[in-house]
C-alpha positions as CSV (number, residue, x, y, z in Angstrom):
1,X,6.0,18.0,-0.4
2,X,8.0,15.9,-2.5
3,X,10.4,13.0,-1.4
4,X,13.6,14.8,-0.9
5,X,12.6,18.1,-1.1
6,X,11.9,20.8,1.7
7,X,8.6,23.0,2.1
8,X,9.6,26.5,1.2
9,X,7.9,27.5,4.5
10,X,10.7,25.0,6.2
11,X,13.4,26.1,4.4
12,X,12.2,29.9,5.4
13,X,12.3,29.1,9.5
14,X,15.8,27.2,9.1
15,X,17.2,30.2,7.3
16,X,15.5,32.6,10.4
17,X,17.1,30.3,13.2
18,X,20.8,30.6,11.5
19,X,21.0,33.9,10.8
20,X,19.1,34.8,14.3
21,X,21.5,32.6,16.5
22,X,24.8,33.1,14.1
23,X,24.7,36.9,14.5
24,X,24.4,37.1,18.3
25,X,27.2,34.0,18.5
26,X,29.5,35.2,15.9
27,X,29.5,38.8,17.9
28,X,30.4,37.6,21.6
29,X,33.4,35.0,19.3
30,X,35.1,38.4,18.3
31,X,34.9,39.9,21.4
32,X,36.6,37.5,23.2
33,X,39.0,36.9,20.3
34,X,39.5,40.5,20.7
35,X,40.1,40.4,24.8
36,X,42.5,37.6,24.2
37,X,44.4,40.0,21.4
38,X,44.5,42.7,23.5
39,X,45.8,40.7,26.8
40,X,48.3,39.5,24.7
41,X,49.8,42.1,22.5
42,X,52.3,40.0,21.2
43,X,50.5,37.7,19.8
44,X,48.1,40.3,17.9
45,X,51.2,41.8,16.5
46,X,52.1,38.7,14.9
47,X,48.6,38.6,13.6
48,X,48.6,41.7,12.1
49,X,51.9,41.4,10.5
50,X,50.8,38.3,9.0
51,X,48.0,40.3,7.2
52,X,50.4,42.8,6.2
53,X,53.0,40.6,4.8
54,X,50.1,38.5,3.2
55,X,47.8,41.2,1.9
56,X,50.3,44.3,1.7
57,X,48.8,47.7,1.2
58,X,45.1,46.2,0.0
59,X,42.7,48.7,1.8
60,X,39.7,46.3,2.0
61,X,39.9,43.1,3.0
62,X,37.7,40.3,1.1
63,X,35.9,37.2,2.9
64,X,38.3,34.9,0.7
65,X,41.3,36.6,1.9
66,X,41.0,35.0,5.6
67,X,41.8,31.9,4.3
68,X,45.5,32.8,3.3
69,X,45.8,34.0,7.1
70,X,47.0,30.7,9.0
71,X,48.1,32.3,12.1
72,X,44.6,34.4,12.1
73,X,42.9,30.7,11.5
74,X,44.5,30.0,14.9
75,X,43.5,33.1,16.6
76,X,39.9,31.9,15.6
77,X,40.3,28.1,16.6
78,X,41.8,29.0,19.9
79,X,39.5,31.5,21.3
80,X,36.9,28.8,20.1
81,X,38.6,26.3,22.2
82,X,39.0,28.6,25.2
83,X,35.9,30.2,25.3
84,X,33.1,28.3,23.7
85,X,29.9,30.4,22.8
86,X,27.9,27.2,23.6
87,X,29.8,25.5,26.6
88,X,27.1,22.6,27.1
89,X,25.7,21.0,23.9
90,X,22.3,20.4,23.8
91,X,20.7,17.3,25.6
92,X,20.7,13.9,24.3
93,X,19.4,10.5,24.6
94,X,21.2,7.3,24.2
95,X,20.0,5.1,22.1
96,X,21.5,1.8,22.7
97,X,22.3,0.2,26.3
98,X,25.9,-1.1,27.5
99,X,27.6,1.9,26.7
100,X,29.9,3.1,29.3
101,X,31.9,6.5,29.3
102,X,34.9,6.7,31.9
103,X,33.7,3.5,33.9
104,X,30.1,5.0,34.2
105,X,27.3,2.4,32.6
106,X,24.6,5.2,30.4
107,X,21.2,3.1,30.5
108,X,19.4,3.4,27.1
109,X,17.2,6.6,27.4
110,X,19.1,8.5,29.4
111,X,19.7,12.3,29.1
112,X,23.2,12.6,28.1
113,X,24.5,16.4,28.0
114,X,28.0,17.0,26.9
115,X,30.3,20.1,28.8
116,X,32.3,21.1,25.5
117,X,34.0,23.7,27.8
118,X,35.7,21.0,30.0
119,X,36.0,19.0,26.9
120,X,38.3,21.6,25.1
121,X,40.5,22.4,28.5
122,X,41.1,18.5,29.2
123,X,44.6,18.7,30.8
124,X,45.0,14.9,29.9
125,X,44.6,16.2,26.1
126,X,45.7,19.6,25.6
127,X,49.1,21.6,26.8
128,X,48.4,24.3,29.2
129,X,44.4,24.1,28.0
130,X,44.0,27.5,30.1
131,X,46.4,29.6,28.3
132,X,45.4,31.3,25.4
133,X,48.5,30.1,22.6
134,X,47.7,29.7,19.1
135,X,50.5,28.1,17.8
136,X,49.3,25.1,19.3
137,X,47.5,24.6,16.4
138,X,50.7,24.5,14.4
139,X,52.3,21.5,16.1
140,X,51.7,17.8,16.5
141,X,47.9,16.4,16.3
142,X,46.4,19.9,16.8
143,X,47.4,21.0,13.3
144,X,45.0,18.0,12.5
145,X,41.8,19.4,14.2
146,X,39.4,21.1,12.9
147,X,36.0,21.9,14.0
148,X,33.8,20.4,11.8
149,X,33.1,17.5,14.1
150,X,35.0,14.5,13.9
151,X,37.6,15.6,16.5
152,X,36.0,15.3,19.5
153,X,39.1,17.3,21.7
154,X,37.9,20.4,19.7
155,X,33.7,20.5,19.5
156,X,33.0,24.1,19.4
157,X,30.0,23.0,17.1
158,X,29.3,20.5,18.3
159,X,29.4,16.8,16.3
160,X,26.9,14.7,14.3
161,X,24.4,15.3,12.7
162,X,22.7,17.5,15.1
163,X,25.8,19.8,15.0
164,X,25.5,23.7,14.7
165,X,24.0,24.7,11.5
166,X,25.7,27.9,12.0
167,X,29.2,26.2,11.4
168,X,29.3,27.3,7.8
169,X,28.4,31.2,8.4
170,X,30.8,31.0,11.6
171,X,34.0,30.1,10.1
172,X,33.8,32.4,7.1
173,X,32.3,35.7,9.1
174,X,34.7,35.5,12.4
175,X,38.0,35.8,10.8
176,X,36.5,38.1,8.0
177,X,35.5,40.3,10.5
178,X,38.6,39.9,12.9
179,X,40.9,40.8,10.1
180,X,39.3,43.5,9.1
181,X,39.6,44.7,12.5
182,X,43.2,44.2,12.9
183,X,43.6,45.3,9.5
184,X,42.3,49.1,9.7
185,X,42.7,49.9,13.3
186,X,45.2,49.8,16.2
187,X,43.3,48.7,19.1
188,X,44.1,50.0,23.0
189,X,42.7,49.7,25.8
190,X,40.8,52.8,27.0
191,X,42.5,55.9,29.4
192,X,42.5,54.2,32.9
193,X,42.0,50.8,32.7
194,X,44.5,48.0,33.8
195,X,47.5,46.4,32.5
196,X,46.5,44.3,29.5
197,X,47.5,41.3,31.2
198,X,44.8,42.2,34.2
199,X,41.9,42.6,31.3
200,X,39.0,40.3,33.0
201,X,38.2,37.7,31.0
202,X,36.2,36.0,33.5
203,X,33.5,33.8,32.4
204,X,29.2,34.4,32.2
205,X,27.5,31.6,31.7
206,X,24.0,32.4,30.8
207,X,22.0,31.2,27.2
208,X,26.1,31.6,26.1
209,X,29.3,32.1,27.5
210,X,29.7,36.3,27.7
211,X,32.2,38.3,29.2
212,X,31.3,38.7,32.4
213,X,32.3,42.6,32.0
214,X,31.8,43.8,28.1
215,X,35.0,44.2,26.4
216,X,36.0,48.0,26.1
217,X,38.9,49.1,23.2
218,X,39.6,52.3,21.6
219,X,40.1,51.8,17.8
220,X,43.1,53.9,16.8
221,X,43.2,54.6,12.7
222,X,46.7,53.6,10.9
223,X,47.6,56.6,9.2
């Protein structure tokens, strides 16, 4: 293999392990971007009348489009932020000694694992981190973060250079595919079931964070 060049065999299993892991992640994102629409009918009202206003009567909505959605960008980042696919990053070692993190010494070699979810619901850094608002991402520092790393409130990713590879894939797929959803469907929630604002969101922490019972909606067409 040449200096600075990849095996084709390499770049084959890299491929495999994005598009494996970045269709199962991307899935539960939209689900529970969905259960938080749905609790809060409000707020996906003002999401779809956003698409309206910004793509009128066009009846299929394009992958580029989702970037003229701002208030759908916020949906995204905030469901991210609430309910991480990945809560704990993967193990890592620390490579120098004499570092301390919130008065505790990490000896060099140690295991250090990261809890993105408590990270991203830090009182002492975000407003009312266990309510689901997007406009937070509209005001102050917030309208600052993104999630490609470098600000370490919001890590959904990860950070460094061991950070998801799916990040690309991720942010261009989940609001594709949520607008498209808002965009030719009303959603409800099925005959029988609860008030929206009951809708259990709880939390299933297994290889990722899943709804601990699987989101049910009825897709009604817009005639």
């Amino acid at each position: 293999m040449s200096t600075g060049k990849m095996a084709r065999d390499n770049v084959t299993s890299i491929l495999f392990d994005v598009f494996t892991a970045g269709s199962d992640t991307i899935a539960i994102t939209v689900e529970w971007a969905m259960a938080e629409l749905l609790r809060n009918p409000s707020i996906m009202d003002k999401a779809r009348a956003e698409i309206k206003g910004v793509l009128g009567d066009k009846e299929t909505i394009e992958e580029p489009d989702a970037a003229s959605l701002p208030y759908l960008q916020a949906v995204v980042k905030e469901a991210m932020r609430l309910h991480p696919v990945a809560p704990i990053m993967l193990p890592h070692k620390a490579v120098e000694d004499g570092v301390e993190v919130c008065g505790y010494a990490v000896p060099q070699g140690a295991t250090v694992i990261f809890n993105v979810w408590a990270i991203m619901r830090d009182p002492a850094i975000w407003d009312r981190p266990d309510v689901f608002v997007p406009e937070r991402w509209f005001l102050d520092r917030a309208a600052e973060v993104d999630f490609k790393g470098k600000d370490f409130e919001f890590i959904p990713f990860g950070s460094g250079r061991r950070m998801c590879p799916g990040l690309p894939m991720a942010e261009r797929v989940v609001p594709h595919i949520l607008a498209s959803l808002l965009h030719a469907f009303e959603w409800r929630l099925p005959d029988g079931a609860s008030s929206a604002e009951q809708l259990d969101v709880t939390e299933k922490f297994t290889t990722a964070n899943v709804m601990a019972v699987p989101l049910r909606a009825v897709p009604v067409a817009i005639t």
